[in-house]
Each structure stands twice: as C-alpha cells, then as structure tokens.
PQR file of N, CA, C, O and H, with PARSE charges and radii, in Angstrom:
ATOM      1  N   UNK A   1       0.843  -1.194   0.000 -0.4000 1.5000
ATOM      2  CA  UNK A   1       0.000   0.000   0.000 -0.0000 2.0000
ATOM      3  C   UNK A   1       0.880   1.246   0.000  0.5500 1.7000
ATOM      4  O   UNK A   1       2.021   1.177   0.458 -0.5500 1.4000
ATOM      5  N   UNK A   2       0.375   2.425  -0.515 -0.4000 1.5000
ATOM      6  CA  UNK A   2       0.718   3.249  -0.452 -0.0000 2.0000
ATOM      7  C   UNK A   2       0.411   4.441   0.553  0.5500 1.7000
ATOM      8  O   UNK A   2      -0.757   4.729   0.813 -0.5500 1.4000
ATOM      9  H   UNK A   2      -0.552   2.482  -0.886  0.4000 1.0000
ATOM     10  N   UNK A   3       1.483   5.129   1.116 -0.4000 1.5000
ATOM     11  CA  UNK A   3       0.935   5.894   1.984 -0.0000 2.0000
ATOM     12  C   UNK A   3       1.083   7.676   2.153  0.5500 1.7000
ATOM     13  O   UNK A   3       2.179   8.219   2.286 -0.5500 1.4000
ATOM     14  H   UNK A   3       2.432   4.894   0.905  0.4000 1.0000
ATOM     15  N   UNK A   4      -0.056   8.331   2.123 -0.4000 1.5000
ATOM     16  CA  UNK A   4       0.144   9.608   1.253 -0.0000 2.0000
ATOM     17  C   UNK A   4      -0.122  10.733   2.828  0.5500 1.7000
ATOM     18  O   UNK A   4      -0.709  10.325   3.830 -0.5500 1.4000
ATOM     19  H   UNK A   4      -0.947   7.890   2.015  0.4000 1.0000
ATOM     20  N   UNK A   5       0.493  12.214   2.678 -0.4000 1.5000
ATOM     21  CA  UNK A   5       0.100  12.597   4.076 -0.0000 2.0000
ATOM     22  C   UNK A   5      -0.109  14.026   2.833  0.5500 1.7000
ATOM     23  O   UNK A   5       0.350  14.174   1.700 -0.5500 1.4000
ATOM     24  H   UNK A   5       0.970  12.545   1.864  0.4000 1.0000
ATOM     25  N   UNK A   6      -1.000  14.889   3.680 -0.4000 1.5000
ATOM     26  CA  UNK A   6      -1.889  16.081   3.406 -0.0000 2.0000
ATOM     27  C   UNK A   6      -1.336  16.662   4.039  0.5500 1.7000
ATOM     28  O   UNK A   6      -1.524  16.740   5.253 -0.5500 1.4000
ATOM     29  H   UNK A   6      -1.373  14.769   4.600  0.4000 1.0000
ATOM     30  N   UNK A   7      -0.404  17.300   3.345 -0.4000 1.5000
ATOM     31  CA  UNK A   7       0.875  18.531   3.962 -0.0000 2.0000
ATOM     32  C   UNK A   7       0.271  19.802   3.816  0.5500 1.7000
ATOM     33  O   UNK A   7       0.537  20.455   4.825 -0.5500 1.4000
ATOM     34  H   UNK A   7      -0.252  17.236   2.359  0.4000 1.0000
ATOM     35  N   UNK A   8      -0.440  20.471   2.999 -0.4000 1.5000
ATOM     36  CA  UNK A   8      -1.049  21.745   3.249 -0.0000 2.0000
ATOM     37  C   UNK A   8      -2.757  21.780   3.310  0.5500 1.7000
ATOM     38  O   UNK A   8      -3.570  22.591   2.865 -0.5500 1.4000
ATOM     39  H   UNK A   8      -0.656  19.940   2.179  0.4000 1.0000
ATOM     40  N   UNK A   9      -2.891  20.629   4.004 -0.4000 1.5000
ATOM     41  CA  UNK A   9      -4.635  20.836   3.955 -0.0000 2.0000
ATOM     42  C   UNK A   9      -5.294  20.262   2.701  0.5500 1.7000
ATOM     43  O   UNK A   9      -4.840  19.462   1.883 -0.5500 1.4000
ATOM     44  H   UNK A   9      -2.230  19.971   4.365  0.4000 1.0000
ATOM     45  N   UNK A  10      -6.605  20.939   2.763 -0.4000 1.5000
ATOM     46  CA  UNK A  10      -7.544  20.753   1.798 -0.0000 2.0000
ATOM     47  C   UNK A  10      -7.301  21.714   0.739  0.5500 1.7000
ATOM     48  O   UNK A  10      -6.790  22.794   1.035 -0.5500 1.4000
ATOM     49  H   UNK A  10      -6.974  21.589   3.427  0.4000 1.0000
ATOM     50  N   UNK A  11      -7.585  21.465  -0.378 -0.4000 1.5000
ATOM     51  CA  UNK A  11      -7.420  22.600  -1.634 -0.0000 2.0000
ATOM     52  C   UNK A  11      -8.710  23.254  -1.409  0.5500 1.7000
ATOM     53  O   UNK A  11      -9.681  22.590  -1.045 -0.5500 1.4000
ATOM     54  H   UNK A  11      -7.999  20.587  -0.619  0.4000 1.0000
ATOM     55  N   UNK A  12      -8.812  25.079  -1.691 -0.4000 1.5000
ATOM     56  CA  UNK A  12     -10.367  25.455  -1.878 -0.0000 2.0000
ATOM     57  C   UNK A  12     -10.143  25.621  -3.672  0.5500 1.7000
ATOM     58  O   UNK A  12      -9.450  26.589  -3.986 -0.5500 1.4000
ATOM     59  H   UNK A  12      -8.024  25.619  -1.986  0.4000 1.0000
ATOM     60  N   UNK A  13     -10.597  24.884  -4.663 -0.4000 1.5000
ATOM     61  CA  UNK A  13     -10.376  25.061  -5.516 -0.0000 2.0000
ATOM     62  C   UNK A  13     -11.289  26.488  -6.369  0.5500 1.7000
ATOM     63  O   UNK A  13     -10.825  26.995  -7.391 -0.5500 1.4000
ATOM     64  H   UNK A  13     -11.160  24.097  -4.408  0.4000 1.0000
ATOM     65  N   UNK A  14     -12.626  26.976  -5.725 -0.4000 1.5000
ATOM     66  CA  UNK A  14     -13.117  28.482  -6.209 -0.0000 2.0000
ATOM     67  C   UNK A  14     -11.960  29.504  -5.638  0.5500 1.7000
ATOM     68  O   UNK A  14     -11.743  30.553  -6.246 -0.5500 1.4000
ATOM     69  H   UNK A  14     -13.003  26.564  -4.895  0.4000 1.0000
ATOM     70  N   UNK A  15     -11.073  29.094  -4.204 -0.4000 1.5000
ATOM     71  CA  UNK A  15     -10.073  30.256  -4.031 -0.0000 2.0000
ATOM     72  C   UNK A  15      -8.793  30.099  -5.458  0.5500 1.7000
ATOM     73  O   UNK A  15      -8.372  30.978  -6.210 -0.5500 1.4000
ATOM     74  H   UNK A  15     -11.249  28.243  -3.710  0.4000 1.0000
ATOM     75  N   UNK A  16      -8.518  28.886  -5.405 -0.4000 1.5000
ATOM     76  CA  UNK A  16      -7.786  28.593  -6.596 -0.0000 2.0000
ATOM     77  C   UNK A  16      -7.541  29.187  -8.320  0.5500 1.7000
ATOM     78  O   UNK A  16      -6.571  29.461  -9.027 -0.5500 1.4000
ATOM     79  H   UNK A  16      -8.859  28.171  -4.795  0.4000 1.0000
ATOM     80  N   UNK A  17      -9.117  29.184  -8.469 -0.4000 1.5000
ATOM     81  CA  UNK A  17      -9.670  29.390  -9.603 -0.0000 2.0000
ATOM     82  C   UNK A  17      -9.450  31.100  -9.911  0.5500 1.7000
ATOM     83  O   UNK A  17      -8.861  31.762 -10.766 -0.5500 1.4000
ATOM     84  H   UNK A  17      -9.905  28.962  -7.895  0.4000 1.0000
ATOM     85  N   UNK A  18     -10.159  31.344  -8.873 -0.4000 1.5000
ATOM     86  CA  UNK A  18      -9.884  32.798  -8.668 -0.0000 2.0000
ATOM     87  C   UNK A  18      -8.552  33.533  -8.768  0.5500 1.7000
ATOM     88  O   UNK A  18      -8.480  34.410  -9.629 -0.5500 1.4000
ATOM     89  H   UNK A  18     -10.637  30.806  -8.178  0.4000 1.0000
ATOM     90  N   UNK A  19      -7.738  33.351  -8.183 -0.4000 1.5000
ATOM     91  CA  UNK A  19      -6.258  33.546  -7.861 -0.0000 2.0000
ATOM     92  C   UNK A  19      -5.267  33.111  -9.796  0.5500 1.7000
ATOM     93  O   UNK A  19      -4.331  33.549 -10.464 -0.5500 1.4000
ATOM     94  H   UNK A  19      -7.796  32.639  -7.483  0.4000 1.0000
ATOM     95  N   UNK A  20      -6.139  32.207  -9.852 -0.4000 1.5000
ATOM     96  CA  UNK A  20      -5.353  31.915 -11.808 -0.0000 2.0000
ATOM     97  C   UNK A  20      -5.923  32.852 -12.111  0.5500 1.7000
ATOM     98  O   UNK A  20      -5.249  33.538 -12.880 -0.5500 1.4000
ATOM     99  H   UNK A  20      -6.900  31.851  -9.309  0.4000 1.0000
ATOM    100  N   UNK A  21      -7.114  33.362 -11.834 -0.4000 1.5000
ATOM    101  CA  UNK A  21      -7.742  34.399 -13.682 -0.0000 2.0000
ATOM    102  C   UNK A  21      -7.050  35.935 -12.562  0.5500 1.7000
ATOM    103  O   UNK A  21      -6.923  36.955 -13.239 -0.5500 1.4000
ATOM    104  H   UNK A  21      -7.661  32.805 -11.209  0.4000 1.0000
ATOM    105  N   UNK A  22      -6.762  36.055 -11.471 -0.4000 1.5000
ATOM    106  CA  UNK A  22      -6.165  37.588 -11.044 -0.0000 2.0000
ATOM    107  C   UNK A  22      -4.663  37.571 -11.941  0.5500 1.7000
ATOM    108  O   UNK A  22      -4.348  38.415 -12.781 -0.5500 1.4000
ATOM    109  H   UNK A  22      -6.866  35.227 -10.920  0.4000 1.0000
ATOM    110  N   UNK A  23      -3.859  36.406 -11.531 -0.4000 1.5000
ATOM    111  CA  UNK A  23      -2.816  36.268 -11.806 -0.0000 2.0000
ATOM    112  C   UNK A  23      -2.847  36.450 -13.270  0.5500 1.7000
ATOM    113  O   UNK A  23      -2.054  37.385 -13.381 -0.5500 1.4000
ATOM    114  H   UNK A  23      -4.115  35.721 -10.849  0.4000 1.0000
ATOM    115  N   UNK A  24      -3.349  36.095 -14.793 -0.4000 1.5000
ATOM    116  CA  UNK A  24      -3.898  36.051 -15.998 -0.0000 2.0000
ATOM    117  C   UNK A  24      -3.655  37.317 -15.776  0.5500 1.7000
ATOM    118  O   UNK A  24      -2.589  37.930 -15.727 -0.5500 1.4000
ATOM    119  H   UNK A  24      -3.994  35.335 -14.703  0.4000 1.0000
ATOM    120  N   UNK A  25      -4.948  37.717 -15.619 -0.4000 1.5000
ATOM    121  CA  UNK A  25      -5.402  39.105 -16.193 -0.0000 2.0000
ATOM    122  C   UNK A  25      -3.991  40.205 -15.733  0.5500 1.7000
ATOM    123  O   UNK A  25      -3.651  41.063 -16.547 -0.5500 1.4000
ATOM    124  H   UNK A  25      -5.814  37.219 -15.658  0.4000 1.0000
ATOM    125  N   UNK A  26      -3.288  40.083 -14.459 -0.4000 1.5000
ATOM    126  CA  UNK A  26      -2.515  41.297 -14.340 -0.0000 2.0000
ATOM    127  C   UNK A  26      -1.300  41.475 -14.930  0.5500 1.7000
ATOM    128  O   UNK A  26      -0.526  42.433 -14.914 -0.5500 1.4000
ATOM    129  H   UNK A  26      -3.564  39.386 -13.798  0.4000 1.0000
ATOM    130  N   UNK A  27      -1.200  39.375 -15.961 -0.4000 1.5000
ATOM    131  CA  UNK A  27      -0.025  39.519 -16.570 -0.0000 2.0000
ATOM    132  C   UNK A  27      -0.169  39.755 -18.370  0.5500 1.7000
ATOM    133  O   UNK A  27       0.689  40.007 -19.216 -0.5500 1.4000
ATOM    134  H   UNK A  27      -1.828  38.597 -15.974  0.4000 1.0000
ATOM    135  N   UNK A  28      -1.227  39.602 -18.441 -0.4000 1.5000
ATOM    136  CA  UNK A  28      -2.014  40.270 -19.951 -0.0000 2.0000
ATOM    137  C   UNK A  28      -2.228  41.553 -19.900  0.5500 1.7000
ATOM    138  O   UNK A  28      -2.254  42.158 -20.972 -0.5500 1.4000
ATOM    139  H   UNK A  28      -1.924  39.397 -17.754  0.4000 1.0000
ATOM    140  N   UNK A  29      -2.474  42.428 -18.403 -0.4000 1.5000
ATOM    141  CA  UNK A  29      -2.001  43.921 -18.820 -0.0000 2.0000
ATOM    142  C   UNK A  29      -0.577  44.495 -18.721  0.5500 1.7000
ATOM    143  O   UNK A  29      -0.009  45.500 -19.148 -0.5500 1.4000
ATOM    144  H   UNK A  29      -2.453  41.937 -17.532  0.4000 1.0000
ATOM    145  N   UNK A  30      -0.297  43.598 -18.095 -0.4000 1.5000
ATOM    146  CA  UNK A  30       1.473  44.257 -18.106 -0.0000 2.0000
ATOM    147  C   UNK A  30       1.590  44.141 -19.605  0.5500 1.7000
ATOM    148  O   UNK A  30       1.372  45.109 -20.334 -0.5500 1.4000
ATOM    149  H   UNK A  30      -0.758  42.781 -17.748  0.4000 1.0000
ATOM    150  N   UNK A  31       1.909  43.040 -20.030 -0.4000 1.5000
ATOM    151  CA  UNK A  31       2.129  42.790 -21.182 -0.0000 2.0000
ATOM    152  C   UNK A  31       1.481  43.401 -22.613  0.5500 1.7000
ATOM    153  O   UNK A  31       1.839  43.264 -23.783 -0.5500 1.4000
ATOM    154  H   UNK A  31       2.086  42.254 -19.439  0.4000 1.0000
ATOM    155  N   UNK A  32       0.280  44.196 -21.944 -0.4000 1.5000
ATOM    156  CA  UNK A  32      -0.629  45.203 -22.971 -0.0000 2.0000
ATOM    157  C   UNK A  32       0.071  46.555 -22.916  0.5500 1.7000
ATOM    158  O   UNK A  32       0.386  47.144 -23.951 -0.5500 1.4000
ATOM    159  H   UNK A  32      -0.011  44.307 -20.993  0.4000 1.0000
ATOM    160  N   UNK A  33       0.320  47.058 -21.663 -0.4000 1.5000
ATOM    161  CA  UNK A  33       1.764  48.057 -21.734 -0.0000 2.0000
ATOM    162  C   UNK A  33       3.009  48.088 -21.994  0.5500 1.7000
ATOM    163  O   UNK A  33       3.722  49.091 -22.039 -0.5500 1.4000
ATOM    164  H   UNK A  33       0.064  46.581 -20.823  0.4000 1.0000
ATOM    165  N   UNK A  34       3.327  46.918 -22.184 -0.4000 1.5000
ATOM    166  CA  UNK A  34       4.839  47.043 -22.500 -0.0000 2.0000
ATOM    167  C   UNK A  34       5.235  46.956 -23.823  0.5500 1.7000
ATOM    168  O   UNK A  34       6.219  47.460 -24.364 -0.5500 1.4000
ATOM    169  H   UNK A  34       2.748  46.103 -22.148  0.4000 1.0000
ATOM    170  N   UNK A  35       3.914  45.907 -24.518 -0.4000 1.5000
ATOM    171  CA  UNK A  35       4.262  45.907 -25.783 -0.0000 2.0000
ATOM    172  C   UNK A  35       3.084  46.948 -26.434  0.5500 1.7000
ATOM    173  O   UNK A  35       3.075  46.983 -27.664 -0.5500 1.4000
ATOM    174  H   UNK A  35       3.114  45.497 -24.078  0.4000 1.0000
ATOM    175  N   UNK A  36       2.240  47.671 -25.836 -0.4000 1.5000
ATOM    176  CA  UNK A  36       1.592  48.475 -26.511 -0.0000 2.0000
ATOM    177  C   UNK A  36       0.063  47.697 -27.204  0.5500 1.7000
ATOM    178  O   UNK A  36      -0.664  48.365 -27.940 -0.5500 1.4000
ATOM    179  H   UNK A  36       2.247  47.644 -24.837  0.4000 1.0000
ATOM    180  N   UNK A  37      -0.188  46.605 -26.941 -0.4000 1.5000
ATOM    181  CA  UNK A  37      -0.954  45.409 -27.692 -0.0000 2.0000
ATOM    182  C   UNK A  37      -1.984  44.814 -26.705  0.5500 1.7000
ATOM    183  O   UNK A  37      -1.790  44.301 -25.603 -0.5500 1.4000
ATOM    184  H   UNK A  37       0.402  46.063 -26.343  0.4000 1.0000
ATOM    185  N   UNK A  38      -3.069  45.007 -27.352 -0.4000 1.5000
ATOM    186  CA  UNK A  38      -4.399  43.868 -26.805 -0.0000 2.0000
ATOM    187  C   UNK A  38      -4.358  42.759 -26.743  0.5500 1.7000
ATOM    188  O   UNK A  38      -5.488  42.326 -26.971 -0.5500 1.4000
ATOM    189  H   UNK A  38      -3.227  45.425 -28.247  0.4000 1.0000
ATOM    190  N   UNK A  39      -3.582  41.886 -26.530 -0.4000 1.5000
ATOM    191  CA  UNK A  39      -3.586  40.440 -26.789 -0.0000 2.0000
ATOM    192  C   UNK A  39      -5.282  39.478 -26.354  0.5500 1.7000
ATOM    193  O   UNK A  39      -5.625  38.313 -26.551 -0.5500 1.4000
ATOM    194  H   UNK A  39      -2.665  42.238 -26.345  0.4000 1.0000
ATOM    195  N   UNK A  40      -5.985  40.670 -25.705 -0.4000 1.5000
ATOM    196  CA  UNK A  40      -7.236  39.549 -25.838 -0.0000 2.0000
ATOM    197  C   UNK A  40      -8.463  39.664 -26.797  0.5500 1.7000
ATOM    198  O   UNK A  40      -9.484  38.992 -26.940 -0.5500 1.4000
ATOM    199  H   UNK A  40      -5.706  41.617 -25.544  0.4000 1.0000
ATOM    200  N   UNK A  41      -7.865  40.988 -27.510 -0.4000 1.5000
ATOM    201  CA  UNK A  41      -8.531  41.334 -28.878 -0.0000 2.0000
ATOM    202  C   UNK A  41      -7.806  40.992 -29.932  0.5500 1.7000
ATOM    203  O   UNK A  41      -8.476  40.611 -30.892 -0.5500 1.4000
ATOM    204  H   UNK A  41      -7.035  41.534 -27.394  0.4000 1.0000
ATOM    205  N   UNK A  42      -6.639  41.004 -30.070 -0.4000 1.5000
ATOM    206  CA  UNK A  42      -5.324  40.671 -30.733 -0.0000 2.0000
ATOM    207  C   UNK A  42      -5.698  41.902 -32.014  0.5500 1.7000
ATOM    208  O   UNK A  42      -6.281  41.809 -33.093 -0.5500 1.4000
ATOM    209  H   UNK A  42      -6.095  41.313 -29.291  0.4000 1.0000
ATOM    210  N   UNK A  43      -5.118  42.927 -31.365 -0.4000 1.5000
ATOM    211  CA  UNK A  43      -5.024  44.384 -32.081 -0.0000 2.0000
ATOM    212  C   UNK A  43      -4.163  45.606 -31.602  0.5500 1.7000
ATOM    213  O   UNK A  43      -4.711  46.276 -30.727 -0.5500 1.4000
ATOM    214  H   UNK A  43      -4.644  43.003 -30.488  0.4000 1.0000
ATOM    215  N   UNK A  44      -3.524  45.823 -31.810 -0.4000 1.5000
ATOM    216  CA  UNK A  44      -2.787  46.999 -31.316 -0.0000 2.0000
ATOM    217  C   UNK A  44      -3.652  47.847 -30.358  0.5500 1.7000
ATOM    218  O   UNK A  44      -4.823  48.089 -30.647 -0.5500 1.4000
ATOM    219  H   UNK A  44      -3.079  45.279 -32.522  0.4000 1.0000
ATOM    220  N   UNK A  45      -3.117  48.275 -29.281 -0.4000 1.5000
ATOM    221  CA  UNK A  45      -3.814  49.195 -28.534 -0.0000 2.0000
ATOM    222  C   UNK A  45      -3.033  50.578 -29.029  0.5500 1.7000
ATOM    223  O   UNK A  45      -2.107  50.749 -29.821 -0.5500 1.4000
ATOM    224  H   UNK A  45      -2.165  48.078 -29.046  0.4000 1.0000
ATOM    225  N   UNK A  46      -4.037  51.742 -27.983 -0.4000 1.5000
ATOM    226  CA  UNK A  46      -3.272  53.237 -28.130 -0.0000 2.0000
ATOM    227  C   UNK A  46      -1.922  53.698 -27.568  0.5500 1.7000
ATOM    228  O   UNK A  46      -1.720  53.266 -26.433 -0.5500 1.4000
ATOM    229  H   UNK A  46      -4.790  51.602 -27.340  0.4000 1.0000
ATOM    230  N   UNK A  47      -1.250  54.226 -27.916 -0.4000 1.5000
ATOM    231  CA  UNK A  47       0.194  54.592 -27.278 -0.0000 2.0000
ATOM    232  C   UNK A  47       1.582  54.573 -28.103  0.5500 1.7000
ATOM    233  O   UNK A  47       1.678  54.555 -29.330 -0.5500 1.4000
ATOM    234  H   UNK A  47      -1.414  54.577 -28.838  0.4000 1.0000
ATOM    235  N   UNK A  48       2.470  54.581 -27.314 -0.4000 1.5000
ATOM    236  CA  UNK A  48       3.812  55.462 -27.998 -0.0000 2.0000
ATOM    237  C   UNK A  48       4.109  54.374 -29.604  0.5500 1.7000
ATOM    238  O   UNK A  48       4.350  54.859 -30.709 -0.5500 1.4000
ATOM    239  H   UNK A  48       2.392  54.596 -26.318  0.4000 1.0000
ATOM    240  N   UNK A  49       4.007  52.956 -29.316 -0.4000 1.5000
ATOM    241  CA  UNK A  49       4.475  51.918 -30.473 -0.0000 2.0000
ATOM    242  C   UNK A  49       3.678  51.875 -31.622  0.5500 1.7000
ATOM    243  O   UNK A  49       2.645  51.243 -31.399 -0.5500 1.4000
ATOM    244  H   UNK A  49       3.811  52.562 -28.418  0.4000 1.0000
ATOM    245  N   UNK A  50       3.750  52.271 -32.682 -0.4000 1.5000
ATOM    246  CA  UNK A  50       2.528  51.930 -34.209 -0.0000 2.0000
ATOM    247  C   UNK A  50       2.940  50.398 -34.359  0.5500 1.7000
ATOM    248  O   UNK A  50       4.076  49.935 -34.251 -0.5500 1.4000
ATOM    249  H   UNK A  50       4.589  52.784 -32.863  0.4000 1.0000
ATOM    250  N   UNK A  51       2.110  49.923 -34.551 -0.4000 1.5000
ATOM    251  CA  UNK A  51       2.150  48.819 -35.099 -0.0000 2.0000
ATOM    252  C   UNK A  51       1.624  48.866 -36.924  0.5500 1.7000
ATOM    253  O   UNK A  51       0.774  49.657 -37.332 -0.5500 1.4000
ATOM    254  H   UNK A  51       1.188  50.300 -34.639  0.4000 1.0000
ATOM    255  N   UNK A  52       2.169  48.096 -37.598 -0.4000 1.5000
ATOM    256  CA  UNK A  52       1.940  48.355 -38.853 -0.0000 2.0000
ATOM    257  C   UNK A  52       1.277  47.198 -39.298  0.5500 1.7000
ATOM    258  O   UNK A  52       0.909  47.109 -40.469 -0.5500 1.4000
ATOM    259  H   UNK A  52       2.860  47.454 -37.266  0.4000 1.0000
TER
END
C-alpha cells in the first residue's frame, strides 16, 4: 500500500480558480503596456508603439 500525508490541507479550488484568472489578467495587462498590444482582442492598442 501506499501511503500519502496532506501537507497543506484541503485545496479550496473556487479560491484557486480565482487567484489563476487575477494572476492572468494582471499579466495580460502588463504585457498590454509594454508591448503596446491587446492580446485579448489581438489588435494593437493606443500609445507610444505603431504597429503596422
């Protein structure tokens, strides 16, 4: 048999869930400022870079 131990508890997987789409979203706007780009429209946004 195998024998397994529950080192940090129970998972709350809605806290889980939650915590991926904060984490998502604040690294799809960094990334909308830095490169100047909508990536969830996939279109150039407004600001200093033209995209051609």
């Amino acid at each position: 048999t195998h024998a397994r131990r529950n080192l940090f508890g129970p998972v709350d997987h809605e806290q889980l869930q939650q915590d991926s789409e904060c984490i998502l979203s604040k690294s799809i706007e960094r990334a909308r400022q830095k490169w100047n780009f909508d990536f969830l429209r996939d279109k150039p946004a407004e600001g200093i870079l033209q995209w051609e």
